[in-house]
N, CA, C and O atoms as a MOPAC input file, in Angstrom:
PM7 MOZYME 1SCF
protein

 N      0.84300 1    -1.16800 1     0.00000 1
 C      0.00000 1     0.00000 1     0.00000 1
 C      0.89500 1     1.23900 1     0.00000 1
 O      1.72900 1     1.40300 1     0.89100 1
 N      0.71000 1     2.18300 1    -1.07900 1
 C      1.99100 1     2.74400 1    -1.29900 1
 C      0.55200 1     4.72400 1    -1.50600 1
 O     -0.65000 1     4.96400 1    -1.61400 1
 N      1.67700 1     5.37300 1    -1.44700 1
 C      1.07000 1     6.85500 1    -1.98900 1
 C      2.00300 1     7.63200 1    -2.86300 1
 O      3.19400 1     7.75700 1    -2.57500 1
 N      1.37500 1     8.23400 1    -4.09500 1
 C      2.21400 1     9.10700 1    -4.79500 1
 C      2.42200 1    10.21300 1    -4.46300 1
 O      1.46900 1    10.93900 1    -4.18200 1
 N      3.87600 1    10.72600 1    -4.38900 1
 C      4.04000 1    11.80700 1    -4.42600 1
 C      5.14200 1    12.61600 1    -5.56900 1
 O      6.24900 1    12.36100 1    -6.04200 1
 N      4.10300 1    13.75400 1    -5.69300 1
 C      4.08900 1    14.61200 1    -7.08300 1
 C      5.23300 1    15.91000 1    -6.34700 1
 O      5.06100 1    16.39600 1    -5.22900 1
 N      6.41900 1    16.28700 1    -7.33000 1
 C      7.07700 1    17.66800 1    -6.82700 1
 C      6.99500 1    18.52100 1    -8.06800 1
 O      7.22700 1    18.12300 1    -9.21000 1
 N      6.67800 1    19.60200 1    -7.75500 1
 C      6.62500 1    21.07500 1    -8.16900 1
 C      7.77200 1    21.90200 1    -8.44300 1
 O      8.35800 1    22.32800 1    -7.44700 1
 N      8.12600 1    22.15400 1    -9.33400 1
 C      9.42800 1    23.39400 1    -9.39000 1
 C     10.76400 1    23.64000 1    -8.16700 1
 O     11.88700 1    23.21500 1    -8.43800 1
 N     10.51000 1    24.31200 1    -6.92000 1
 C     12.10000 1    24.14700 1    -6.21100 1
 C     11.73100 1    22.68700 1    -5.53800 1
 O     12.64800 1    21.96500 1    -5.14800 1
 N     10.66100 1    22.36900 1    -5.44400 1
 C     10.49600 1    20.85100 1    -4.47700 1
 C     11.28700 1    19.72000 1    -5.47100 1
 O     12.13000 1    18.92000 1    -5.06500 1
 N     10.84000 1    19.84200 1    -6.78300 1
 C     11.45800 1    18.89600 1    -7.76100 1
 C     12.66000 1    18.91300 1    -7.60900 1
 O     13.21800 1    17.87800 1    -7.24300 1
 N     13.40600 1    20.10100 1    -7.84700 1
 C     14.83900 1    20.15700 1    -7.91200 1
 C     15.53600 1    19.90400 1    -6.52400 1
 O     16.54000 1    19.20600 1    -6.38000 1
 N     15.00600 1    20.42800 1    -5.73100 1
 C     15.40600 1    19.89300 1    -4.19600 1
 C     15.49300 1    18.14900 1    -3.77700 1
 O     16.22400 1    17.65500 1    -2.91900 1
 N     14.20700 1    17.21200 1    -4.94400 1
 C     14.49400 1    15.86900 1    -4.46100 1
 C     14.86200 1    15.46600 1    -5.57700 1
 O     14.33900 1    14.37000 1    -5.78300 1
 N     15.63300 1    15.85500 1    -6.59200 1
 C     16.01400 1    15.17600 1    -7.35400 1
 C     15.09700 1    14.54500 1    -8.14400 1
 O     15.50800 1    13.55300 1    -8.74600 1
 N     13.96400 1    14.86700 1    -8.29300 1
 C     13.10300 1    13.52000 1    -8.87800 1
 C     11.56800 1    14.33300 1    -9.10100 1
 O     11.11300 1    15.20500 1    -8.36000 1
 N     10.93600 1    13.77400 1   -10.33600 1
 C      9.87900 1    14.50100 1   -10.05400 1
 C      8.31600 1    13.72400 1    -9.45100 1
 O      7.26200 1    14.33600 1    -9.28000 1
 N      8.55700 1    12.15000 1    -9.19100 1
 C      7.72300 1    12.23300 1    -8.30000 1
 C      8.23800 1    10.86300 1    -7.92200 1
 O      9.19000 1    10.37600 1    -8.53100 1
 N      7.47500 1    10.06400 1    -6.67200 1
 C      8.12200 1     8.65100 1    -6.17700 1
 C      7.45800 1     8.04300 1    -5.39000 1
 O      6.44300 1     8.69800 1    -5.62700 1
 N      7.00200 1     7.06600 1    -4.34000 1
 C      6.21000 1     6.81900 1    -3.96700 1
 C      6.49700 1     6.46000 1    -2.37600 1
 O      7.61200 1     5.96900 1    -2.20000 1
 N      5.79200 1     6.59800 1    -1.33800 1
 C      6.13000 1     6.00400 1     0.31900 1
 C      4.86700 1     5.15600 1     0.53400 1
 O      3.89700 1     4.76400 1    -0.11500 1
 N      5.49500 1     5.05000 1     2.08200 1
 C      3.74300 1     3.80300 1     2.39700 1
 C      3.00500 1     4.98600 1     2.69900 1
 O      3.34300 1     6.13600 1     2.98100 1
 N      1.66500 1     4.27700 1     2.53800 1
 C      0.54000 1     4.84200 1     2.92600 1
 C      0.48300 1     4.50400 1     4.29800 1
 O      1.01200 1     3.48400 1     4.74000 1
 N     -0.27100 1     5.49400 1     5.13700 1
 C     -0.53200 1     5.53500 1     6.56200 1
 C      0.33600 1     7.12100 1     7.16200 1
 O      0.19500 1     7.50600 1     8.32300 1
 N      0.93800 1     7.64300 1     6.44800 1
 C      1.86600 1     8.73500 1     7.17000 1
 C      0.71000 1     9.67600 1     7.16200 1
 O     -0.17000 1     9.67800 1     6.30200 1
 N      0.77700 1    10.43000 1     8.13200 1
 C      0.72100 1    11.77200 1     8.39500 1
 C      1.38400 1    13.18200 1     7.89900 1
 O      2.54000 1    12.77300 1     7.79400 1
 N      1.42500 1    13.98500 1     7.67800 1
 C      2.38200 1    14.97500 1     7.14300 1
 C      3.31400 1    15.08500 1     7.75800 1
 O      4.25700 1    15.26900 1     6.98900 1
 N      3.82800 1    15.07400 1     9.43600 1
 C      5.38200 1    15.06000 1    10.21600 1
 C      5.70500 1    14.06500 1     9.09900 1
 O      6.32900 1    14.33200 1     8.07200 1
 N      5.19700 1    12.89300 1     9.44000 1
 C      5.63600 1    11.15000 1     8.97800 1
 C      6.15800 1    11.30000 1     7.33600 1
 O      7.20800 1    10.79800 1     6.93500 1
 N      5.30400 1    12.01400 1     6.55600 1
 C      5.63500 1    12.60700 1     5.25200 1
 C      6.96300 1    13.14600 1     4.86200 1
 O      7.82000 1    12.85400 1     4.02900 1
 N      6.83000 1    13.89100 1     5.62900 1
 C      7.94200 1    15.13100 1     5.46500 1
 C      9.42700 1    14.50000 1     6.35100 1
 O     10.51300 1    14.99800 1     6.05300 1
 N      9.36500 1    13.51400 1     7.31400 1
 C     10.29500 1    12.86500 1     7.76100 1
 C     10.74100 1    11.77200 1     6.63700 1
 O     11.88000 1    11.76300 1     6.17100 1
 N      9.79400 1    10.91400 1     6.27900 1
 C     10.20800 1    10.23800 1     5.58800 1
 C     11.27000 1    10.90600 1     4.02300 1
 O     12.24900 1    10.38600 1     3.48700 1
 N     10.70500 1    11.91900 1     3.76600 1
 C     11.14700 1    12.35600 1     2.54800 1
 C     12.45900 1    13.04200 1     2.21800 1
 O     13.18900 1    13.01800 1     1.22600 1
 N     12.52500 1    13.89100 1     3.81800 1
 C     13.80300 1    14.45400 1     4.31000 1
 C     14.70100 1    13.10100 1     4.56300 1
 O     15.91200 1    13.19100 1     4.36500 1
 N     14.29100 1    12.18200 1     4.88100 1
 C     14.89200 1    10.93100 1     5.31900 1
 C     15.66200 1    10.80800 1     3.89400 1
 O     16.88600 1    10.68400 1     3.93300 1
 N     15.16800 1    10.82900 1     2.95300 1
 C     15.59400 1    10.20000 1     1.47600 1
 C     15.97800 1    11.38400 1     0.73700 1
 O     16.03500 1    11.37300 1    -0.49200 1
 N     16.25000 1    12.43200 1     1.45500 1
 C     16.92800 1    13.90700 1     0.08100 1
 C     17.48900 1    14.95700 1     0.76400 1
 O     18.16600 1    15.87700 1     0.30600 1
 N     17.10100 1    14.71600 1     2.07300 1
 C     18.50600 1    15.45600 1     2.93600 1
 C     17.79100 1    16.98100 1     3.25400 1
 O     16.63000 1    17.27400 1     2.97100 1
 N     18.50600 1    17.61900 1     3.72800 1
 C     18.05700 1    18.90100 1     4.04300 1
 C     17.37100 1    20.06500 1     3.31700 1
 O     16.46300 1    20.79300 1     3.71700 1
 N     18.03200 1    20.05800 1     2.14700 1
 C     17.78900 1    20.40400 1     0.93000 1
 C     15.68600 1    20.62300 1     0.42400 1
 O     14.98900 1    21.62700 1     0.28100 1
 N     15.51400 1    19.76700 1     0.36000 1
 C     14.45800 1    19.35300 1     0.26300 1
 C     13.27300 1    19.68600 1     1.30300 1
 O     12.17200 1    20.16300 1     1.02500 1
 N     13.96100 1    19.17400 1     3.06400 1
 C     13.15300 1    19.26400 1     4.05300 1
 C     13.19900 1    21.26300 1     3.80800 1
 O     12.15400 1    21.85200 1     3.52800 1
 N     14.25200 1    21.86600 1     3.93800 1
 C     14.05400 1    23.38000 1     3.58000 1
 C     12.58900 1    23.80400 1     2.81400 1
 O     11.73400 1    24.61900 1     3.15700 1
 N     12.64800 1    23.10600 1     1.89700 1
 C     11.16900 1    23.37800 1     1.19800 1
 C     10.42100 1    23.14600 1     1.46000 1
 O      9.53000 1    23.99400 1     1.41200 1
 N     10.04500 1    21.51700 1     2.07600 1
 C      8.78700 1    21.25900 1     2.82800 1
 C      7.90600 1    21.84800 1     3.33500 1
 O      6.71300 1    21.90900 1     3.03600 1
 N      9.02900 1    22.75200 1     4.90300 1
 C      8.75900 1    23.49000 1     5.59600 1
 C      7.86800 1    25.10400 1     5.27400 1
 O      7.45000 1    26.01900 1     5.98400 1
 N      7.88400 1    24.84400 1     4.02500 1
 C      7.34200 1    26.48900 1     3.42700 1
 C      6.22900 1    25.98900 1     2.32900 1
 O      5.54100 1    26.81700 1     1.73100 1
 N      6.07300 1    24.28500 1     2.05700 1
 C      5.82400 1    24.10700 1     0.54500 1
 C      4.03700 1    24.21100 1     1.57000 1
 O      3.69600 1    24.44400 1     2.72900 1
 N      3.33400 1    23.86400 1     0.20600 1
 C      1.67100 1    23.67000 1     0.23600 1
 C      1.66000 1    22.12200 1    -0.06900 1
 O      2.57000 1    21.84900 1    -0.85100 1
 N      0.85300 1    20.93800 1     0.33400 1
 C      0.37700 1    20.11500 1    -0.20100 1
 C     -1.03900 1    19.74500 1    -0.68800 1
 O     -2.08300 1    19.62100 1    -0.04800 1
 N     -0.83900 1    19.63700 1    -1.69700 1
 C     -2.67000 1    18.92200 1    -2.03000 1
 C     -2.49400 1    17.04800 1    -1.67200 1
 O     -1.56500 1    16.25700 1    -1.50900 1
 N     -3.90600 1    17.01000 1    -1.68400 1
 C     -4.05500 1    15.48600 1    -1.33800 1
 C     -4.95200 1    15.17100 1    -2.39500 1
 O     -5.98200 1    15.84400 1    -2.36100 1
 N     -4.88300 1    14.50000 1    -3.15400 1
 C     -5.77400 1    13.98600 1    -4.48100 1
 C     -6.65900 1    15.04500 1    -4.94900 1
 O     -7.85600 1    14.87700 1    -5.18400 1
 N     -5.56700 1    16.93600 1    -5.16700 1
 C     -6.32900 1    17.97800 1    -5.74500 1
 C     -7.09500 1    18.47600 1    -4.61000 1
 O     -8.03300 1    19.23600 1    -4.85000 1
 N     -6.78600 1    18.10200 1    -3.21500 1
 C     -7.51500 1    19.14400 1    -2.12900 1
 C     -6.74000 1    19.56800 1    -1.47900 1
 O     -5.77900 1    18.79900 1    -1.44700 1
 N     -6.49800 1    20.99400 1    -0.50400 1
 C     -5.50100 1    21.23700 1     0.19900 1
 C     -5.50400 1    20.47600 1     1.42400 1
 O     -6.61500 1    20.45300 1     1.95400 1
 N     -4.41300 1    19.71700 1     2.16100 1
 C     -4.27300 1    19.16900 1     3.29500 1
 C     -3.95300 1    19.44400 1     4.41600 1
 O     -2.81500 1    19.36100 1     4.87800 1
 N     -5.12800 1    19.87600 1     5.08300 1
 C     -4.79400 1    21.56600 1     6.03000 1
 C     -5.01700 1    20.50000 1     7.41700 1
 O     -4.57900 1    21.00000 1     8.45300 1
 N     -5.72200 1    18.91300 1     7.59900 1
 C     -5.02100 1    18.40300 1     8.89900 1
 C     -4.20000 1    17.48700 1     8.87300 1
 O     -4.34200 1    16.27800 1     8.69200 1
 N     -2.94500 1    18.37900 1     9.14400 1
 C     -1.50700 1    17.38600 1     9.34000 1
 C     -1.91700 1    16.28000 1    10.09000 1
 O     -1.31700 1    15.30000 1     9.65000 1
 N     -2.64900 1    15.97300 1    11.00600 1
 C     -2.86700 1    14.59600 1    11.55900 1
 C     -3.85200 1    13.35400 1    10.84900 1
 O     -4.04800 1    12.24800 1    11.35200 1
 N     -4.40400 1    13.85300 1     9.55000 1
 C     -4.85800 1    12.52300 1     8.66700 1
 C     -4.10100 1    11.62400 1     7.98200 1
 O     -3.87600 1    11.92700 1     6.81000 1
 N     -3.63700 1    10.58600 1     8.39400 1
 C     -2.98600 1    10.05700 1     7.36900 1
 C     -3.44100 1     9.76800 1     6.07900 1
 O     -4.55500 1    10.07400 1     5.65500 1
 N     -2.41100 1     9.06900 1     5.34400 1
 C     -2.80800 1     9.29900 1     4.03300 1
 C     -3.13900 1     7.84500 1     3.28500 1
 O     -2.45500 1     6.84500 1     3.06900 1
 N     -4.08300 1     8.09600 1     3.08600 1
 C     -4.92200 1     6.78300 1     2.45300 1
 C     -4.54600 1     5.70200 1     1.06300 1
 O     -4.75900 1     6.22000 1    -0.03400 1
 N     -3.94400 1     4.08200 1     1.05100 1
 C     -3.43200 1     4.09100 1     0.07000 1
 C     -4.24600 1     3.96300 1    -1.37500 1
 O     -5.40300 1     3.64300 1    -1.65000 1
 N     -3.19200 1     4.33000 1    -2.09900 1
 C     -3.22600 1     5.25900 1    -3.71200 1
 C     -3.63000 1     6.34700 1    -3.68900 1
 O     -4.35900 1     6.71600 1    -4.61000 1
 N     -3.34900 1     7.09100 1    -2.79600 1
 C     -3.47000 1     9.02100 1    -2.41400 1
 C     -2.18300 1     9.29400 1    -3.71700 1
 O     -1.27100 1     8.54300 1    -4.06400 1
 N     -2.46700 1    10.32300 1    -4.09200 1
 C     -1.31600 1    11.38600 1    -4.64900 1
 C     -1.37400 1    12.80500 1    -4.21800 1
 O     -2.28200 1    13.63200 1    -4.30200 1
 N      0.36200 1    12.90300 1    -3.52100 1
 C      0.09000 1    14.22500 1    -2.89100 1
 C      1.25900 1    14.98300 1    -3.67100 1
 O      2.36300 1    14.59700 1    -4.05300 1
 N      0.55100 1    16.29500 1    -3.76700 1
 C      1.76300 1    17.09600 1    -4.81200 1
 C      2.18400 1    18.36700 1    -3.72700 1
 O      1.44000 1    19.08800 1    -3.06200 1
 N      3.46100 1    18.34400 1    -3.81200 1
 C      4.55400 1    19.06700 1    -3.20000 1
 C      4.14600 1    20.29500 1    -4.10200 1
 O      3.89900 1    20.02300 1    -5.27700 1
 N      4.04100 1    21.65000 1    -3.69200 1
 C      3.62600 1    22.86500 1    -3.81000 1
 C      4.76800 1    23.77200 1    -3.55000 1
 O      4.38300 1    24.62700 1    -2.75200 1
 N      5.95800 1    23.94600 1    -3.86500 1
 C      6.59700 1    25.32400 1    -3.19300 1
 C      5.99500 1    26.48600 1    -3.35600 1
 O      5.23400 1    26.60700 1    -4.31600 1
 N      6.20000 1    27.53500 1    -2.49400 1
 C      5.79500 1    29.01900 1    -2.58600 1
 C      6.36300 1    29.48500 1    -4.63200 1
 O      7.44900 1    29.54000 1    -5.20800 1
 N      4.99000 1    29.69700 1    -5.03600 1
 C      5.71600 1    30.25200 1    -5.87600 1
 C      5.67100 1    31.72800 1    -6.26200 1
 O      4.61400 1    32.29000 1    -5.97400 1
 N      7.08400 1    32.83800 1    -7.15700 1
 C      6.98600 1    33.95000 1    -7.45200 1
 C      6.76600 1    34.28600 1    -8.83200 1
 O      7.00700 1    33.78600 1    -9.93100 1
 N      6.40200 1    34.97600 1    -8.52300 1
 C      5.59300 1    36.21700 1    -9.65600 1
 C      5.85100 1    37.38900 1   -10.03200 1
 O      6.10800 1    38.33200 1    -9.28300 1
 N      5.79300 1    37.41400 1   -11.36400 1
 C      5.88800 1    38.82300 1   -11.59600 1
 C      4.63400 1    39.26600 1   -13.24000 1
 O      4.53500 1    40.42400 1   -13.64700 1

C-alpha cells in the first residue's frame, strides 16, 4: 500500500526527482520525515514552506494520514511577476 508523491518546481529540484512513492498511513510530520529521510536537508528546507494537495484538495489536517493510492503534490511558494 503505497502513496504518490508529485514535486513542483524548487520541491522537484530539491528531491532530485519529479515524483516517487512512500507507504501509505503517514501523516504529514511522517511525510515530510520520511522524505527528508531520502533527500537530505535540501528538500526538508522546502517542505517546511511548501503547500500540499491530497488527491487535488488542500491538506490543512496534518494529523490525517494518508490513504493508500493518495497522490500528494509538493507545492513550493511560488513567485511572480
Amino acid at each position: 500500500m503505497t502513496v504518490t508523491v508529485r514535486y513542483f518546481a524548487g520541491a522537484r529540484a530539491a528531491a532530485g526527482t519529479e515524483a516517487e512513492v512512500v507507504p501509505a498511513g503517514l501523516d504529514r510530520d511522517g511525510l515530510i520525515a520520511e522524505l527528508t529521510a531520502r533527500h537530505g536537508e535540501r528538500l526538508a528546507a522546502v517542505l517546511r514552506v511548501a503547500s500540499f494537495l491530497v488527491d487535488g484538495t488542500a491538506w490543512h489536517d496534518s494529523e490525517t494520514p494518508l490513504g493508500a493510492g493518495a497522490t500528494v503534490e509538493v507545492l513550493p511558494p511560488f513567485a511572480g511577476g
